[in-house]
Short mmCIF file of the C-alpha atoms (twelve columns), coordinates in Angstrom:
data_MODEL
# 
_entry.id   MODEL 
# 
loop_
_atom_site.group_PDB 
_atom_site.id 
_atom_site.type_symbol 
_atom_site.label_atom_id 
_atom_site.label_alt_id 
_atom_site.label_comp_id 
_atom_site.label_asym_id 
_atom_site.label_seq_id 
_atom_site.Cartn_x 
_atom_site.Cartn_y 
_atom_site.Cartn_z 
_atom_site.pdbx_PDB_model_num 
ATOM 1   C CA . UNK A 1   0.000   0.000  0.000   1 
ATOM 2   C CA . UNK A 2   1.432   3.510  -1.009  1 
ATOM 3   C CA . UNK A 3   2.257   5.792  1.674   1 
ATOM 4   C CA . UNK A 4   0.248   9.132  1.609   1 
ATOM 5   C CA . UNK A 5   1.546   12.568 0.911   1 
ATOM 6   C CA . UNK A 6   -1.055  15.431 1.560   1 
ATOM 7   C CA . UNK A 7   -0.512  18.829 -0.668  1 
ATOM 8   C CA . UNK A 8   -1.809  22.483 0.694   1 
ATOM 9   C CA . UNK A 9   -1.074  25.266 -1.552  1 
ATOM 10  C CA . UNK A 10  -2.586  28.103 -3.099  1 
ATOM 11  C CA . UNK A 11  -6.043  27.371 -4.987  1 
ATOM 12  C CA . UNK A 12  -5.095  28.105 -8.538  1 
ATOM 13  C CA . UNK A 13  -2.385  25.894 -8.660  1 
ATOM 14  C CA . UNK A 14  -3.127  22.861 -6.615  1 
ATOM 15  C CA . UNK A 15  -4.256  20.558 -8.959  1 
ATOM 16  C CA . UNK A 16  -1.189  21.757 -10.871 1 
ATOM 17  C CA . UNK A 17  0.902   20.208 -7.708  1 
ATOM 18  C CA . UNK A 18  -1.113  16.980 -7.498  1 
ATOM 19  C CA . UNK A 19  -0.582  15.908 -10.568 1 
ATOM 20  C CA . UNK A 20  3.030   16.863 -10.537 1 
ATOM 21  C CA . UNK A 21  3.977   15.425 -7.837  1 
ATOM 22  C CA . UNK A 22  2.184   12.366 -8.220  1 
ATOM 23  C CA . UNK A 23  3.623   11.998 -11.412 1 
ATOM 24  C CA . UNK A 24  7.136   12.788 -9.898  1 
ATOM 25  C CA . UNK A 25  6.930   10.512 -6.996  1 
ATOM 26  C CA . UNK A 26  4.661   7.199  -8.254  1 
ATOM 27  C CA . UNK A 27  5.500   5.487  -5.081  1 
ATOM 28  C CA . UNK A 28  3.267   7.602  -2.809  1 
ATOM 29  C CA . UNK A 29  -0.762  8.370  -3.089  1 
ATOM 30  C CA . UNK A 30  -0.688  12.150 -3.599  1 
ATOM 31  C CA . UNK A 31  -4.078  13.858 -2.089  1 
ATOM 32  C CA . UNK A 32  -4.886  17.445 -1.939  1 
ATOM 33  C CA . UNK A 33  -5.799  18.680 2.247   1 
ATOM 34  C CA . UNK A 34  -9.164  19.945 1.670   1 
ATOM 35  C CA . UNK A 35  -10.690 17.814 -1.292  1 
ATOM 36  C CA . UNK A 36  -9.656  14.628 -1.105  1 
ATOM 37  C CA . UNK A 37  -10.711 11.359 1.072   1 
ATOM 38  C CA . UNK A 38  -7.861  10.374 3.071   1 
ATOM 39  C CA . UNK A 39  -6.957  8.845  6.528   1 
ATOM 40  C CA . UNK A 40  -5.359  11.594 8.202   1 
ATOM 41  C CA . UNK A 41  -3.133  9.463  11.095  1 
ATOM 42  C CA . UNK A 42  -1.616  7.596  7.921   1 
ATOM 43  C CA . UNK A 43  -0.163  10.860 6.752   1 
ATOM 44  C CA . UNK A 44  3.709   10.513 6.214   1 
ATOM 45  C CA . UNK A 45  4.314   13.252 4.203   1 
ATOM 46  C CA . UNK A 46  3.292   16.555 3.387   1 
ATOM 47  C CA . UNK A 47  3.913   19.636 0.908   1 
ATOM 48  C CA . UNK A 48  2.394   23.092 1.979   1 
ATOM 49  C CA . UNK A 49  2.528   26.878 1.966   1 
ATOM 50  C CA . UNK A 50  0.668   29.096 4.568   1 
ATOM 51  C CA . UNK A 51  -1.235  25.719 6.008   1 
ATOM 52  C CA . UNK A 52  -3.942  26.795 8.520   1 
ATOM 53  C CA . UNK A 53  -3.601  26.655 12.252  1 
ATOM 54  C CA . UNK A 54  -4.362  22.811 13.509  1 
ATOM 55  C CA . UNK A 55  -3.435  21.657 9.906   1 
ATOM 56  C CA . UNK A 56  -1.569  19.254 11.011  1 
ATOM 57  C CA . UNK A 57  -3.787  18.105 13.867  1 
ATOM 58  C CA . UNK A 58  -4.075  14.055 13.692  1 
ATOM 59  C CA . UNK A 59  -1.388  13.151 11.654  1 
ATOM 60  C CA . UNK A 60  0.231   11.119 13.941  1 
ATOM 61  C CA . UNK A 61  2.489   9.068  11.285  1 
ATOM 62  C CA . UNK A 62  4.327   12.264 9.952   1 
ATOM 63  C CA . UNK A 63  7.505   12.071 8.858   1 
ATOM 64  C CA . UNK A 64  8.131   15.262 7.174   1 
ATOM 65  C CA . UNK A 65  7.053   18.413 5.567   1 
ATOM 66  C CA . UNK A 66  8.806   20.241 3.135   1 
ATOM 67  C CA . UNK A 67  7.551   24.133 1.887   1 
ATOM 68  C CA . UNK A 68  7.100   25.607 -0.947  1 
ATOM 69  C CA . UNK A 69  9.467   28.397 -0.651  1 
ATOM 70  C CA . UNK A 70  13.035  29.040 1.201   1 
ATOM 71  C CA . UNK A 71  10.715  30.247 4.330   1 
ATOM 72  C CA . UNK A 72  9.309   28.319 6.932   1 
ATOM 73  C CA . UNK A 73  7.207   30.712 9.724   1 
ATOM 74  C CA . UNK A 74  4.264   29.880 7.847   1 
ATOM 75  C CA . UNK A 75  5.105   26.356 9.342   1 
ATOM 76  C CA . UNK A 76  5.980   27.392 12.476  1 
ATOM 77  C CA . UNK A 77  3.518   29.494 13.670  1 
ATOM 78  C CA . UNK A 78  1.150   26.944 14.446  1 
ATOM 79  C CA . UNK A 79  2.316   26.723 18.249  1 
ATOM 80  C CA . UNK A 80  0.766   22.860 17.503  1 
ATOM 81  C CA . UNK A 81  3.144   21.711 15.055  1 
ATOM 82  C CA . UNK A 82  5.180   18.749 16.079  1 
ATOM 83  C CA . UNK A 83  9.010   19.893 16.307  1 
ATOM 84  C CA . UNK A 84  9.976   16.182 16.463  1 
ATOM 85  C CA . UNK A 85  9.437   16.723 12.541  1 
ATOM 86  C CA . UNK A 86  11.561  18.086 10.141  1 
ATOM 87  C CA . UNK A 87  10.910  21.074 7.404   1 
ATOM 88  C CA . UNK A 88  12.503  20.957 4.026   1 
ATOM 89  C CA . UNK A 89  12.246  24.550 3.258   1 
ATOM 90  C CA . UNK A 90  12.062  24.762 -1.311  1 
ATOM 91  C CA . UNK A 91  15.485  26.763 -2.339  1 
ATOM 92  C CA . UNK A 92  17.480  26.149 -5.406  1 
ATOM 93  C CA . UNK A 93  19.303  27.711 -8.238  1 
ATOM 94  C CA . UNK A 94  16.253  29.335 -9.728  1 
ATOM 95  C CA . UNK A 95  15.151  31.000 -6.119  1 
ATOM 96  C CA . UNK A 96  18.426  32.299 -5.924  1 
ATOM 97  C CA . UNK A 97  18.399  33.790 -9.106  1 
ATOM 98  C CA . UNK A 98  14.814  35.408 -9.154  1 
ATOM 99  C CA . UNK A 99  15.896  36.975 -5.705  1 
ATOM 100 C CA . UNK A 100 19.125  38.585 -6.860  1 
ATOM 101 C CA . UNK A 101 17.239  40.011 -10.106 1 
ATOM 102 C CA . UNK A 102 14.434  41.663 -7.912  1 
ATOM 103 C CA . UNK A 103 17.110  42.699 -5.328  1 
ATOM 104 C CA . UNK A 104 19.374  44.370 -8.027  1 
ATOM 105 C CA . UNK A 105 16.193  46.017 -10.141 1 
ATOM 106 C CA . UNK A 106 14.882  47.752 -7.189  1 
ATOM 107 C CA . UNK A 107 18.384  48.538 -6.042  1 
ATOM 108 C CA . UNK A 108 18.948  49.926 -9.200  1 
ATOM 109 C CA . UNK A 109 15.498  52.142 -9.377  1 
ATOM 110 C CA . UNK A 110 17.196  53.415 -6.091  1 
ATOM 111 C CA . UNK A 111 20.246  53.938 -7.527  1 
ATOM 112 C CA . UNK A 112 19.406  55.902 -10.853 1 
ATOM 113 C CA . UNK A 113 16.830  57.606 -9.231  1 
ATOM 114 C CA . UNK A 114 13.830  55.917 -11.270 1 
ATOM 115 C CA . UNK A 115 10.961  57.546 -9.130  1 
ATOM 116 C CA . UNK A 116 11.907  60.885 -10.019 1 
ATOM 117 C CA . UNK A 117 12.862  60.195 -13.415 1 
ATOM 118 C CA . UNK A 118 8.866   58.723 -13.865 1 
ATOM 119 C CA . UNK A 119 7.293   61.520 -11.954 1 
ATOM 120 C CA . UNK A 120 9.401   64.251 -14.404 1 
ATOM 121 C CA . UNK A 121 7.763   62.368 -16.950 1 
ATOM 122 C CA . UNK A 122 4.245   62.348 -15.507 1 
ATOM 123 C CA . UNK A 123 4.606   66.047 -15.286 1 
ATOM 124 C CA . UNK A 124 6.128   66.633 -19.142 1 
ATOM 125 C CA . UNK A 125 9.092   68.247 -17.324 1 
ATOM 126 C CA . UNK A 126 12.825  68.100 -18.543 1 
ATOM 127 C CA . UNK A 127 14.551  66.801 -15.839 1 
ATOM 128 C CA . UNK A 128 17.999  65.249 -15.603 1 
ATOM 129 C CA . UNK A 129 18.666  63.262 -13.060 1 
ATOM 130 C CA . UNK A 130 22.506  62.608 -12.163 1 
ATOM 131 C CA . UNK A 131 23.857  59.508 -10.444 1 
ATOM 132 C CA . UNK A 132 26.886  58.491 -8.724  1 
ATOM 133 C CA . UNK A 133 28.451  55.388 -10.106 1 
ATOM 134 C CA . UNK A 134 27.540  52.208 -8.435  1 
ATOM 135 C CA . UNK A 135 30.839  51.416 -6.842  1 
ATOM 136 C CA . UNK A 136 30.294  54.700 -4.932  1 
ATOM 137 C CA . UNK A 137 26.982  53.393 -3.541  1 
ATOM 138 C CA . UNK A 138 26.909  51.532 -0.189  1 
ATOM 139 C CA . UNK A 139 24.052  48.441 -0.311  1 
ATOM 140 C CA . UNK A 140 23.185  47.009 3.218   1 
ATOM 141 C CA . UNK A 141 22.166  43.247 3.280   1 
ATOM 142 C CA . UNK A 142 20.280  42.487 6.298   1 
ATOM 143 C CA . UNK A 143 20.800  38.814 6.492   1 
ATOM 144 C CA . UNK A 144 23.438  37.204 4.209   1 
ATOM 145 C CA . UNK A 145 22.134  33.291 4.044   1 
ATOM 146 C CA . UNK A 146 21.595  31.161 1.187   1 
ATOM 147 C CA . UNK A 147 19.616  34.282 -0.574  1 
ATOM 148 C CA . UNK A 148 21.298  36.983 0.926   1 
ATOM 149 C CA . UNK A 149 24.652  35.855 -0.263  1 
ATOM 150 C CA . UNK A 150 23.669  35.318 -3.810  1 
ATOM 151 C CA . UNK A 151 22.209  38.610 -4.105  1 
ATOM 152 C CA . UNK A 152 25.289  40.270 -2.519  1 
ATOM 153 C CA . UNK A 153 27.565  38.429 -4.844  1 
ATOM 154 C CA . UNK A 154 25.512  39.920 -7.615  1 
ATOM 155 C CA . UNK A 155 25.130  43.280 -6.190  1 
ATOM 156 C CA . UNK A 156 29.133  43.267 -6.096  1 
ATOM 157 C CA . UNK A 157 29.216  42.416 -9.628  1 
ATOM 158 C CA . UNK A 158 27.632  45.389 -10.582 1 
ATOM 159 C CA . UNK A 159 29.923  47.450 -9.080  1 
ATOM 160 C CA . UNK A 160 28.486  48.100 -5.695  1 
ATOM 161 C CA . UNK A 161 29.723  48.467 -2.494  1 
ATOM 162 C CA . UNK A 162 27.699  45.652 -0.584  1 
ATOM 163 C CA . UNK A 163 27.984  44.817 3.212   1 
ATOM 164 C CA . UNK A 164 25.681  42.393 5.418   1 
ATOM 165 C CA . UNK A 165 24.814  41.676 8.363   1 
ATOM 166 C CA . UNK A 166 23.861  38.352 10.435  1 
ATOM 167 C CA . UNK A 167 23.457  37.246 13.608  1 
ATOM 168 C CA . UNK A 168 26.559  35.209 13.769  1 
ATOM 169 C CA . UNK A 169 29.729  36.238 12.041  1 
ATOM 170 C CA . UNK A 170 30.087  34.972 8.365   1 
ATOM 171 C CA . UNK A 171 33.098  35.637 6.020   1 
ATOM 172 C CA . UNK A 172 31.683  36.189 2.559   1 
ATOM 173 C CA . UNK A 173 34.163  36.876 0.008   1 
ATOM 174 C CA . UNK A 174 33.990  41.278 -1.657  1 
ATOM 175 C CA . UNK A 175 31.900  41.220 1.250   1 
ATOM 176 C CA . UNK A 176 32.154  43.562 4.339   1 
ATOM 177 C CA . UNK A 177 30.714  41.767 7.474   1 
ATOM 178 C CA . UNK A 178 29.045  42.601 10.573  1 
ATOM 179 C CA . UNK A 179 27.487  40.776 12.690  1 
ATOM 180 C CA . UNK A 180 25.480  40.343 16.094  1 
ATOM 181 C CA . UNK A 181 23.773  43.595 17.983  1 
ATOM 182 C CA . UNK A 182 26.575  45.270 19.027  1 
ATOM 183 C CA . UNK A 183 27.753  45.790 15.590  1 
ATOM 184 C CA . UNK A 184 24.162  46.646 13.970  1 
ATOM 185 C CA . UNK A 185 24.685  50.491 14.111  1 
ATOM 186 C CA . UNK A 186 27.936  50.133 12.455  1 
ATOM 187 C CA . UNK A 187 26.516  48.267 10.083  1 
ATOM 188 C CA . UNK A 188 23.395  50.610 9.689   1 
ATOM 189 C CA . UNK A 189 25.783  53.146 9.259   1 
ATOM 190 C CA . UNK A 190 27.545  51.904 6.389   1 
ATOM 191 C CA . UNK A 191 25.308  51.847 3.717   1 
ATOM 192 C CA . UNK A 192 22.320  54.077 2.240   1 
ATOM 193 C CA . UNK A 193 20.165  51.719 0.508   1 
ATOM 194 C CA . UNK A 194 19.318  48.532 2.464   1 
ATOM 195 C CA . UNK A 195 18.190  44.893 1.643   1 
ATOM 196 C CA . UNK A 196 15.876  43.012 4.437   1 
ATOM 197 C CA . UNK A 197 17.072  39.361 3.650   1 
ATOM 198 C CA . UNK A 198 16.122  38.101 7.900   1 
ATOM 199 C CA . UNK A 199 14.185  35.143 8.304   1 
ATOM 200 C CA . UNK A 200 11.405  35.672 10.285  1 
ATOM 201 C CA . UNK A 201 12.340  34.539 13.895  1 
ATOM 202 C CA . UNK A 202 12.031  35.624 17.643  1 
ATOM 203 C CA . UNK A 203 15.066  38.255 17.234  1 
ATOM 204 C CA . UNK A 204 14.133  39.573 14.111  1 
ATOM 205 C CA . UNK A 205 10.238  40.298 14.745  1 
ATOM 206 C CA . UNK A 206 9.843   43.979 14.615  1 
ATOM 207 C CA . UNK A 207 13.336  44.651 14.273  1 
ATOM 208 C CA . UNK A 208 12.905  47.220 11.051  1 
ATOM 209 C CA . UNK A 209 11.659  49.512 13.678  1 
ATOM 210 C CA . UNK A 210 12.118  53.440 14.867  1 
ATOM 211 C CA . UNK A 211 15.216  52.807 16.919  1 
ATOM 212 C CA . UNK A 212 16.811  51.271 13.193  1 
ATOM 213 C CA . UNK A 213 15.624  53.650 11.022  1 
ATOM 214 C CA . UNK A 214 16.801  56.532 13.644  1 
ATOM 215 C CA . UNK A 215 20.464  55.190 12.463  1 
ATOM 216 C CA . UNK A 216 20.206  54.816 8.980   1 
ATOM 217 C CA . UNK A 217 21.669  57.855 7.041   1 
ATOM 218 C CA . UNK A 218 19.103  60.500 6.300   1 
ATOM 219 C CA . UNK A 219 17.239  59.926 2.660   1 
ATOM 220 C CA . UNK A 220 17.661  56.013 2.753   1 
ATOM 221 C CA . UNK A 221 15.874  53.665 1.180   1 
ATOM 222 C CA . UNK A 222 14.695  50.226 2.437   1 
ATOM 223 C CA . UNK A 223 13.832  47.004 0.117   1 
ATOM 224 C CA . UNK A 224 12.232  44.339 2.316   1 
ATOM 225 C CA . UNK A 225 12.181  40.646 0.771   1 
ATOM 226 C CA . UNK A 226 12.489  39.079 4.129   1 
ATOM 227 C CA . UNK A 227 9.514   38.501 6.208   1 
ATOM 228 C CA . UNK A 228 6.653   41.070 6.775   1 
ATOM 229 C CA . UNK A 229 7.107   40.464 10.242  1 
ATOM 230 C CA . UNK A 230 10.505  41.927 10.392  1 
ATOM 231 C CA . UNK A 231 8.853   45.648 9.672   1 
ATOM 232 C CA . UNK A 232 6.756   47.988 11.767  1 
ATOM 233 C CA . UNK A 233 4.805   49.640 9.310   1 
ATOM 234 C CA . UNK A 234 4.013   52.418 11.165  1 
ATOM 235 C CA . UNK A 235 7.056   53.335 12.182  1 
ATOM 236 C CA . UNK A 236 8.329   52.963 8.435   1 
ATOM 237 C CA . UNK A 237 5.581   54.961 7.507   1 
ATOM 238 C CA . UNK A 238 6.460   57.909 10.164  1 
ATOM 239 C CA . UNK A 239 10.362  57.948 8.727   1 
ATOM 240 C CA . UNK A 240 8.976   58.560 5.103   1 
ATOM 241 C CA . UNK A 241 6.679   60.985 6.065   1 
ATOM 242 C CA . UNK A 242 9.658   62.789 8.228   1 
ATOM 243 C CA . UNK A 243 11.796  62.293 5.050   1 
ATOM 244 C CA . UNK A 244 14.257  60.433 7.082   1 
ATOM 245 C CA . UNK A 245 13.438  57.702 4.613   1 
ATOM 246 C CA . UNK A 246 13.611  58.465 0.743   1 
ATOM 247 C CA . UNK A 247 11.657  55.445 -0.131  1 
ATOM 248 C CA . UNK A 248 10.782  51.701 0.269   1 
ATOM 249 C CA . UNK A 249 9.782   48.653 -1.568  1 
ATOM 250 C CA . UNK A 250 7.873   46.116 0.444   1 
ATOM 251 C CA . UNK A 251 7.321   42.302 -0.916  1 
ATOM 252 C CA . UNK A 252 6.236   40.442 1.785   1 
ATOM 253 C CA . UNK A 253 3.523   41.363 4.951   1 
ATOM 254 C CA . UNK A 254 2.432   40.338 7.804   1 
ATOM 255 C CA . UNK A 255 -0.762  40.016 6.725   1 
ATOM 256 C CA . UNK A 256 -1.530  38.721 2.799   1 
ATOM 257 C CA . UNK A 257 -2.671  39.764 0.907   1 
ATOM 258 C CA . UNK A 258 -2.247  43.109 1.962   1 
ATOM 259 C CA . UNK A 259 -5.497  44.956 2.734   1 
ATOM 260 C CA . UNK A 260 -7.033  47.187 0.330   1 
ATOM 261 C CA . UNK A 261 -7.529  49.379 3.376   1 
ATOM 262 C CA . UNK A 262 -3.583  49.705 4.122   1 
ATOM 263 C CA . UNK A 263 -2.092  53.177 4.074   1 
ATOM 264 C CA . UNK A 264 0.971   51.420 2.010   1 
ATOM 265 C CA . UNK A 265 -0.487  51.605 -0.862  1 
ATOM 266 C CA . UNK A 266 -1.543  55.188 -1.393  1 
ATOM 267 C CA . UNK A 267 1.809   56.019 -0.119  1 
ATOM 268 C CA . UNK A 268 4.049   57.868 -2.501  1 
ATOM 269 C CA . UNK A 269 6.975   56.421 -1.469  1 
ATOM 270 C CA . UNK A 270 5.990   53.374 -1.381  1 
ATOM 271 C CA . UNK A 271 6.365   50.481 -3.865  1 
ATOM 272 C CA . UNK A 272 4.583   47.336 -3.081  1 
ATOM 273 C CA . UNK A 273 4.661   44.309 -5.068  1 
ATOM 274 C CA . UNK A 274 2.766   41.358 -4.297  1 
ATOM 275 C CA . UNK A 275 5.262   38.393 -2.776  1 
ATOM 276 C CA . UNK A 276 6.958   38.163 -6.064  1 
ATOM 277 C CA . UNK A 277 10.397  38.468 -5.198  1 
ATOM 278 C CA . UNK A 278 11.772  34.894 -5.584  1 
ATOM 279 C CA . UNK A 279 8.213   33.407 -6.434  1 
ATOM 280 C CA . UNK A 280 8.705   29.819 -7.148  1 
ATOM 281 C CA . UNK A 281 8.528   28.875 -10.723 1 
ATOM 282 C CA . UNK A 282 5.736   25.748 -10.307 1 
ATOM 283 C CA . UNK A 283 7.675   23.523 -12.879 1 
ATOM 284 C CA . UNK A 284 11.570  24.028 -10.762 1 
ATOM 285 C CA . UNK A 285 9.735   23.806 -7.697  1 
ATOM 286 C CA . UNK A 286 8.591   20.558 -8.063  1 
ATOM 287 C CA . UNK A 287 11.464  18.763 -9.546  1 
ATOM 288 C CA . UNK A 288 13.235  20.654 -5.775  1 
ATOM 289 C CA . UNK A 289 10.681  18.689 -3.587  1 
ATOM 290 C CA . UNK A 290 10.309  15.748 -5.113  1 
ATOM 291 C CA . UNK A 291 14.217  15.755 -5.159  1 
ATOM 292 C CA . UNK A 292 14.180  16.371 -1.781  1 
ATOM 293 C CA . UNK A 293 11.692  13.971 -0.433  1 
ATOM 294 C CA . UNK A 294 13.211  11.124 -2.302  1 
ATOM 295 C CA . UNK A 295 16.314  11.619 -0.357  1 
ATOM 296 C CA . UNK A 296 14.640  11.855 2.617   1 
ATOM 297 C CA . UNK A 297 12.574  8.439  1.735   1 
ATOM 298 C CA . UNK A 298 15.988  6.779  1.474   1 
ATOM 299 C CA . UNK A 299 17.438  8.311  4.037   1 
ATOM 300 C CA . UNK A 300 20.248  10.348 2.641   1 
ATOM 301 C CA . UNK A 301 21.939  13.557 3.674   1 
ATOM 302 C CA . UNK A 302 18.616  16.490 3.123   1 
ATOM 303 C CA . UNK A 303 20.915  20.349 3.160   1 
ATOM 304 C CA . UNK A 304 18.190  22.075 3.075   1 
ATOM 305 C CA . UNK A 305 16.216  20.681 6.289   1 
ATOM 306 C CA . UNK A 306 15.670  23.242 8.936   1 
ATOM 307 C CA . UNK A 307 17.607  24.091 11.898  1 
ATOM 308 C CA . UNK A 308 14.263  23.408 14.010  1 
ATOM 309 C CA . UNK A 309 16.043  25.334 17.181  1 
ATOM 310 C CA . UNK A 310 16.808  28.396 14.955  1 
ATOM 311 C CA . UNK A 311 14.115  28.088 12.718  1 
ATOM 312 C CA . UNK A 312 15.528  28.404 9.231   1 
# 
């Protein structure tokens, strides 16, 4: 009898996943969470993004889950979920690459001033808009991991000036480190344009606050491709209406979709794009996890399973 793997996704696409992955891994029965008839204790596996609270209530045979995505708090937050099981969090090649392209477009819109260059031409007004050249431009990586990294190494190739920051130190080659909170205002110091990479954990919740932006150099501007719990949005909101802030371009939220209600979005300094960033591309996502959960079936080496104590 085939061991059961339960899917949770987004609605547009989950039939997309079920026959995918079924198709990718013939050994195991491949059910979608809300539609199909399955035994939920005989559960083994599972493949989800943003799974209700209790979703994994009853599945006492669990073995693993993996998401679909690098991040994992949509996992985590149910305070239910069994820790004894381990998270495959989704990240590959094409992740990495989609990040780095957002990170260096919107660094570059930044850079060569591309908000006042559209509103001069909104208003039919000749307007040139100089630039310094990008290796005199300091870029700020909040969180150099897997992601963070790969966008700094491409940031650098450009010509930029990148440093980054983690919680524990990291040597990253062209890359200036920092690391831990005693050297956070050194590091917020050293850059003008900044790159929220965190993870969303205990220590960063809120932590794109105030007391950060306080340190930042005046007329900064903030890209956050992290978690939307990292950010206090009103606080962002008072430095860009103080102009301590020049701008900011916000992917992720704590709450998504964003409300039509939100004051982000009238905001004109304010770019919002809907969790797009590293979006995973259905096709490379599912050779990833399939890839992954056969290794895990046999019982090799998995990389990209969690550190459950640090969670990601």
């Amino acid at each position: 009898m085939k061991e059961t793997l339960v899917i949770r996704v987004d609605p547009e696409r989950r039939q997309w996943w079920k026959k995918t992955l079924q198709e990718l891994l013939p050994n195991l029965r491949v059910v979608l969470f809300d539609e199909d008839d399955y035994e939920v204790s005989a559960v083994k596996y599972a493949v989800v993004w943003d799974p209700p609270l209790g979703a994994f209530s009853g599945m006492s045979s669990l073995r693993c889950v993996a998401s679909v995505g690098a991040g994992v708090s949509h996992i985590l937050k149910d305070p239910d979920y069994p820790r004894d099981v381990p998270i495959i969090r989704t990240i590959g090649e094409s992740l990495r690459l989609r990040m780095s392209e957002y990170v260096a477009l919107h660094v570059l819109r930044y850079h060569r001033r591309l908000p006042e260059v559209m509103a001069a031409h909104e208003a039919r007004c000749w307007t040139q808009h100089l630039s310094p050249l990008a290796s005199d431009v300091s870029i700020g990586i909040m969180g150099v991991g897997n992601l963070g990294s790969f966008a700094a190494h491409t940031l650098s190739s450009l010509g930029y000036r990148v440093s980054g920051w983690s919680r524990r130190p990291k040597e990253i080659e062209g890359l200036t480190s920092y690391h831990g909170d005693d050297q956070l205002t050194e590091f917020l110091s050293s850059a003008t344009i900044f790159v929220c990479m965190l993870p969303q954990t205990s220590r960063t919740e809120n932590i794109l606050c105030r007391n950060v932006f306080a340190v930042m150099p005046d007329g900064s501007a903030l890209i956050n491709v992290g978690r939307g719990e990292c950010l206090v949005e009103s606080d962002l909101l008072d430095a860009l209406d103080s102009g301590k802030l020049h701008g900011a371009t916000l992917d992720v939220f704590r709450e998504e979709p964003l409300s039509v209600d939100s004051p982000l979005w009238g905001h004109p300094k304010v770019l919002i794009t809907c969790h797009t960033a590293s979006a995973i591309d259905p096709a490379v996502g599912g050779e990833l996890i399939a890839a992954n959960l056969r290794a895990f079936i046999r019982g090799d080496d998995v990389p990209d399973i969690i550190d459950m104590e640090q969670g990601y």
